[in-house]
N, C-alpha and C positions, 0 to 999 in steps of 0.2 A: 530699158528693160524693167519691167514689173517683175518684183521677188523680196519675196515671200517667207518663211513656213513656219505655223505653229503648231500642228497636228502630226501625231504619227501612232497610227492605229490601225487595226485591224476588223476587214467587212465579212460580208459574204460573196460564196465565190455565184454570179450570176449562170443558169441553164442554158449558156449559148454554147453551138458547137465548138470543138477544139479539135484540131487534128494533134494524132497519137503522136507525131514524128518530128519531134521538136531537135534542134541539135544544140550543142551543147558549147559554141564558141559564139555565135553570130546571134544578135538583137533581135532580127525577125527570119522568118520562115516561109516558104509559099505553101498557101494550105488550096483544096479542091472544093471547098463549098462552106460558102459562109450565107449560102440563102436565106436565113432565116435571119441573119445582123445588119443586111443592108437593104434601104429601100421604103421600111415605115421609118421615116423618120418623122413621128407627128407635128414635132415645131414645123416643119416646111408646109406643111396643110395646115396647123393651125387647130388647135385644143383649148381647155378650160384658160389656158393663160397668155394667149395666142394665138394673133389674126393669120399666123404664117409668116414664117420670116423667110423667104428664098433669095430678097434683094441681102438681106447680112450676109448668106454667105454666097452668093453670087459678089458683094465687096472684099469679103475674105480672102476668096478664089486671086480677084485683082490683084490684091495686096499682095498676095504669093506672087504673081506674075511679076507684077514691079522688082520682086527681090532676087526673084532667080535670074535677071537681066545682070544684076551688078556681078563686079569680079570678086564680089566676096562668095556668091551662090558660087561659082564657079570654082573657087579655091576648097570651097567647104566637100564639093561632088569629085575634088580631085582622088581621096584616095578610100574613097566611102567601100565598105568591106563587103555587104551586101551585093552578089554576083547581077548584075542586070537593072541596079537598079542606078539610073544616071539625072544628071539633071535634064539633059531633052529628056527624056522620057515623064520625070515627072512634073514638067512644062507640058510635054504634048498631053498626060495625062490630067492636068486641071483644066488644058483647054477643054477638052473634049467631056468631060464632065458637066462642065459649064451650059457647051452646049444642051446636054441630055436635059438637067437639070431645066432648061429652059423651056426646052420644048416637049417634057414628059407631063400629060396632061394627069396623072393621078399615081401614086405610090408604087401599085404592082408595075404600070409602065416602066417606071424610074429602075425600081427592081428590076426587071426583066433585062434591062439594056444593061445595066452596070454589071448582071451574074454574065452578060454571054461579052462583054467586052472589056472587061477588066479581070486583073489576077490580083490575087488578093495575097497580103503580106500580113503573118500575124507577129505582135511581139511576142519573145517563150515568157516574157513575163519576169515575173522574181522569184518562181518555182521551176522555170525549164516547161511551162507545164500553159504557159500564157495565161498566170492569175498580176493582174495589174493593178495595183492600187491606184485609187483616183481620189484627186482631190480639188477644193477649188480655191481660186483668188482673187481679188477685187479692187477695183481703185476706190477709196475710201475716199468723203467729204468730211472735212473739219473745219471747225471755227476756228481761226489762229491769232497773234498779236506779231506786228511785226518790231516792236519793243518788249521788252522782260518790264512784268508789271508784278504787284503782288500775289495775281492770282495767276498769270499766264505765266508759267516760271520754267518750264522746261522745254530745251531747243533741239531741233534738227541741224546741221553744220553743212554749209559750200562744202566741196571738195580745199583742200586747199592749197594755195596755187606750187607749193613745193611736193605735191604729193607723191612726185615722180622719181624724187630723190628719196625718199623714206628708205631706210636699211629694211630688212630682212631680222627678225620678225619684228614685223608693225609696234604701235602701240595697242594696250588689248581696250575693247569698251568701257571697262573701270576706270584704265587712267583717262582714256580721252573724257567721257563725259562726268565718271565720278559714281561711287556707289549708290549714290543718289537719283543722280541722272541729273543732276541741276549743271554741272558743268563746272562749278564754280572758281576752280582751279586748273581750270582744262588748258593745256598745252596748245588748242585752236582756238581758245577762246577771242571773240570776235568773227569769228566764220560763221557765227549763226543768223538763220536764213528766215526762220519763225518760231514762235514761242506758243507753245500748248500748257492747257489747265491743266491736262491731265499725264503723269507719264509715261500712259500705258498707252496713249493715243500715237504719242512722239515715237513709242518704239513700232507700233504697228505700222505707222506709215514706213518706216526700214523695213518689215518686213516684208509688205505690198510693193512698196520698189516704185512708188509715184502717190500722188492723190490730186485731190481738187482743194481748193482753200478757199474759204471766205475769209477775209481780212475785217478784222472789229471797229475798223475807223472806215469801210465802205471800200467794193470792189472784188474782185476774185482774180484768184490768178492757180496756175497748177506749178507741181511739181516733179518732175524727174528723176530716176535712177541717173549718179556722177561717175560714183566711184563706190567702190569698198576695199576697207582691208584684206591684208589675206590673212584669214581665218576660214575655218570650216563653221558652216549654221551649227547652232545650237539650236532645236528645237524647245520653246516653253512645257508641250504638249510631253515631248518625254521625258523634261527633267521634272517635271509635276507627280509622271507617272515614276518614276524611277524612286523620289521621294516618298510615295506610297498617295499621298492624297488625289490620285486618279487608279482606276485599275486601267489594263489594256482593254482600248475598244470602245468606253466608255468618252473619251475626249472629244469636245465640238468645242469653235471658237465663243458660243454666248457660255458656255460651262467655265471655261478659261476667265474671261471677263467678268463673271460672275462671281467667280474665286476672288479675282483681284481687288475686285470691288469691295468686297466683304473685308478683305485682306490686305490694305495696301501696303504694308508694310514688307510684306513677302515679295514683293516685286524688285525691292533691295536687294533680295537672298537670291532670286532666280532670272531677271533680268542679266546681270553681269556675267552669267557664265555663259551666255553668247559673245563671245569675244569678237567677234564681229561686226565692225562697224560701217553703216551706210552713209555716204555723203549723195547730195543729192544739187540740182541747178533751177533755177527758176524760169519759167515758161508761160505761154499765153494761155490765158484761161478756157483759150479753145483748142488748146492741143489738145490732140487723143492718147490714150495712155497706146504706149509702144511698146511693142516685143523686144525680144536681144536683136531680131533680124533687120531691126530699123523699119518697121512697118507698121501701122495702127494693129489692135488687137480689138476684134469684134467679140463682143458680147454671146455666151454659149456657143461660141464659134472657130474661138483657138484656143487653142493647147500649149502647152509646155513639157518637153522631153529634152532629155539629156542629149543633146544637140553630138554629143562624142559620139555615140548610135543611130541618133535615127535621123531619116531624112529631113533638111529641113525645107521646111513651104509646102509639105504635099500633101496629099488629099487623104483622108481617112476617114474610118467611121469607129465608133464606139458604142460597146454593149455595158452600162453601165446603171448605178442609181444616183439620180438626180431629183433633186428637191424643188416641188412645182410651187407655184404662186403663194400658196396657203404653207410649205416648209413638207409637205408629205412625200416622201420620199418612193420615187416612180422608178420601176426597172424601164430605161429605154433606149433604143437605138439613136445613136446623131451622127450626122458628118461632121467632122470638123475640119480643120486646116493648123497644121504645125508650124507653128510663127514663135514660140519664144522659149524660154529657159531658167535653169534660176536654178542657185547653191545648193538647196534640197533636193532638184528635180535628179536623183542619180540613179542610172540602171534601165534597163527595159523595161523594169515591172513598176513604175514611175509616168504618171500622168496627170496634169493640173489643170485642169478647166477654166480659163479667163471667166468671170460671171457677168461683168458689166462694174460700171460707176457707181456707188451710192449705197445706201441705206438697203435697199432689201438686196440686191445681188449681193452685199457682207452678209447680211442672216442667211441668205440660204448656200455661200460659198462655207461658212462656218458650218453650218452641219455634214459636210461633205466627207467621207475619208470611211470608203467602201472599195469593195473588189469585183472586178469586170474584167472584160477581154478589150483587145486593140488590135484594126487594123490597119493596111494601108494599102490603099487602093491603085494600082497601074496597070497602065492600057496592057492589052498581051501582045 
């Protein structure tokens, strides 16, 4: 499971329809026309930043199919509160998506089939009103040491192996790694998996919930979400703002880093009040980063929602702002596919956009944390 979250702010609400008649107990809603949110999705044709990606989420799609077979999809669809909405249904409805998708030769096509054969579910959002905050997240690349050296000093930790036995409430991230973050006197000490120069690196990959590694003596290998404490996320983003050195609205992750950078000494002060700690396993350098549902997570392709609401593997589309190749921030339509989860992700009005691996899908998942609409697509 990738997760995450440093950011917690406030966008704009985007000009896509909204039906008036939102209720006031249940996640999403059936609305009568979302013409206008489904159908240009320009990544699938292909723009300034893109040849067209149809085969990503035509594997997306898959990856949902793969997961709605297990008896986990089945247990999850047992008592889903949402009236009509079941796992066959939104099995038959990826399939048949799939196929449109495949054989819809241009955009209004695609649109046309999906308005007259699909019902569309909106979230009410986190105003009742379907305003959803979106945000994004990334598997991040780092150079790591797989010994504590002078410069490489700060570690990430195994799960470890008594973790099962831990009382109720946990240890908090002070004691385990120390106000420092070096560990020095940690209670796991010797669980550590890899050692980072910097300590804002070691805590972002907690936050991401996996990355990629290059190793300083040769090789690569990734990492995985294990385990966490039970604590609830602390976000960086609003203990910064809450301390006055951000206002609301104004927070992106290169702004965060930027601070930190200037500032390291601060990351002592606000660091530790995420009590939350992430253990993580080690894996082959060509795993793909995984959702909660145990499936790959494709790049501008899945999502993450609070999994206690909404359905999970199924098809949807998003009206939202997304940051193109150059960071400029586009209002645009996408389908995506609900594949994963995370500590932050809570509520209906709660959506996280998986970005890709690496260096630019982090810049432009860091500028993300605006307000759009969501929905969710099945057959009628």
């Amino acid at each position: 499971m990738i997760k995450r979250f440093l950011i917690l702010s406030l966008g704009t609400v985007l000009s896509f329809p909204v039906s008036p008649s939102f209720g006031q107990s249940l996640p999403l809603v059936p609305v009568s026309d979302a013409s206008q949110t489904v159908g240009f999705d320009e990544q699938l044709w292909g723009n300034q930043c893109s040849r067209g990606d149809k085969q990503a989420l035509l594997q997306a799609i898959n990856h949902s199919l793969t997961y709605l077979n297990t008896a986990n999809a089945a247990n999850a669809y047992q008592n889903y509160p949402v009236k009509g909405i079941t796992r066959d249904r939104v099995r038959r409805s990826l399939v048949r998506f799939k196929t449109l998708l495949q054989q819809s030769p241009t955009p209004e096509a695609l649109q046309a089939a999906i308005q007259k054969e699909f019902q569309f579910y909106q979230s009410v959002g986190n105003d009742q009103k379907g305003t959803v905050h979106f945000t994004g997240y990334f598997e991040p690349i780092y150079t790591a040491s797989r010994r504590r050296t002078a410069e490489y000093r700060y570690p990430i930790y195994a799960k470890p192996v008594n973790f099962g036995s831990w009382k109720a409430p946990h240890p908090t991230r002070a004691t385990l790694e120390g106000i420092d973050g070096l560990g020095t006197t940690s209670p796991i000490k010797g669980q550590e998996i890899a050692w980072f120069n910097r300590r804002l690196d070691a805590y972002l990959i907690q936050v991401q919930g996996s990355a990629k590694l290059n190793w300083l003596d040769g090789g690569k290998t990734s990492i995985a979400f294990a385990g966490t404490t039970n604590y609830p996320y602390t976000s960086l983003g609003k203990e910064t703002i809450a301390a006055g050195i951000f206002q609301p609205g104004e927070v992106t992750l290169p702004k965060l880093i930027d601070y930190f950078e200037q500032n390291p000494s601060e990351l002592d002060r606000f660091i530790p009040r995420n009590n939350r700690m992430v253990f993580f396993k080690e894996t082959s350098a060509a795993t793909p980063a995984k959702g909660s549902l145990g499936v790959p997570v494709t790049a501008e392709r899945s999502v993450a929602t609070d999994k206690s609401l909404m359905p999970p593997g199924a098809i949807a589309v998003l009206a939202a702002h997304i940051p193109d190749c150059q960071g400029q921030k586009l209002a645009v339509q996408r389908f995506v596919v609900d594949q994963d989860t995370g500590s932050a992700i809570k509520g209906p009005g709660r959506v996280d956009i998986f970005m890709g691996t690496g260096k630019l899908p982090g810049d432009r998942a860091g500028l993300m944390s605006d307000d759009g609409q969501f929905y969710y697509l099945l057959l009628k």
